[in-house]
N, C-alpha and C positions, 0 to 999 in steps of 0.2 A: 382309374380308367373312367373315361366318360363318353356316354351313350351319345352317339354322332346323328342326330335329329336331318332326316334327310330321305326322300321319297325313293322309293325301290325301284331299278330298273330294272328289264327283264334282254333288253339287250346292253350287252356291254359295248359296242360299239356308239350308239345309240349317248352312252354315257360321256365320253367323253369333255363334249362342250356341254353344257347346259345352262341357260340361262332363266337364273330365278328373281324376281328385281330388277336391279340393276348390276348385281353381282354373278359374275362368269365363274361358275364351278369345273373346273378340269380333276378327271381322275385319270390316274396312272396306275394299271398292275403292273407287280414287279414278278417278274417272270421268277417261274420255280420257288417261286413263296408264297405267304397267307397276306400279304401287305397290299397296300395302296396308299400311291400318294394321290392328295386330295390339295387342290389349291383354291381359295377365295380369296378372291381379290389381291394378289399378290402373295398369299400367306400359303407356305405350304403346311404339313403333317401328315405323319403317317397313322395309317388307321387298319385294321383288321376288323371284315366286314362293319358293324355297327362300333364298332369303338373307337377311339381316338388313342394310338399309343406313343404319340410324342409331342413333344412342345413346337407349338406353331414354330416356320422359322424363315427367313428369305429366301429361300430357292428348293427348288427341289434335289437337288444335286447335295443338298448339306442332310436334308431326312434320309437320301436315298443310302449317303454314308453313316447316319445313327442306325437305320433300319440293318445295315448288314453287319451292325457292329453285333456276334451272340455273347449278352453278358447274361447273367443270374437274373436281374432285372426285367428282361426284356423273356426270359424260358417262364419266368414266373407270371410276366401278362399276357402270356400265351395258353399256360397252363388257367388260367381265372378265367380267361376268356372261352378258352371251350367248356371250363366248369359250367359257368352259367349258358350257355347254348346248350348245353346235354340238359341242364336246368328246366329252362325252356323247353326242349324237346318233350320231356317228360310231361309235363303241365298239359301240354298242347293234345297228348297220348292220353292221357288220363280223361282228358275234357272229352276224346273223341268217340273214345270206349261208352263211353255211358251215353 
């Protein structure tokens, strides 16, 4: 999994188009799931909040069929992925307390 470098929106609407460079960032959530698809420059993938969980690919219509595929793979970078946010969360609790 790999941490998806990329500025925090607070509206999701808002997110949509964004233009950083020259490169057009589109994001998609996928309704009733933790996913979004994320496109630059042509390139899509699927990502969960800060992480990347698929391989770039040509359209988004081909992530939006890996993302709904539930294999083993995909319960287990789900499962790591809220590891290290509860991870996080802790840290952040710890820091805040003192």
């Amino acid at each position: 999994m790999e941490a998806i470098q990329e500025k925090q929106y607070t509206n999701v609407e808002d997110t949509n188009k964004q233009v950083s460079g020259n490169e057009i960032i589109k994001k998609e959530e996928i309704k009733e799931t933790p996913f979004t698809i994320i496109t630059i420059d042509e390139k899509s993938f699927g990502s969960m909040g800060d992480y990347r969980i698929t391989e770039p690919m040509g359209s988004v219509e081909e992530v939006r069929k890996e993302l709904e595929k539930i294999t083993w793979n995909r319960i287990l970078q789900v499962v790591m992925i809220l590891d290290e946010v509860k991870e996080k969360m802790n840290k952040t609790n710890k820091k805040t307390k003192k």
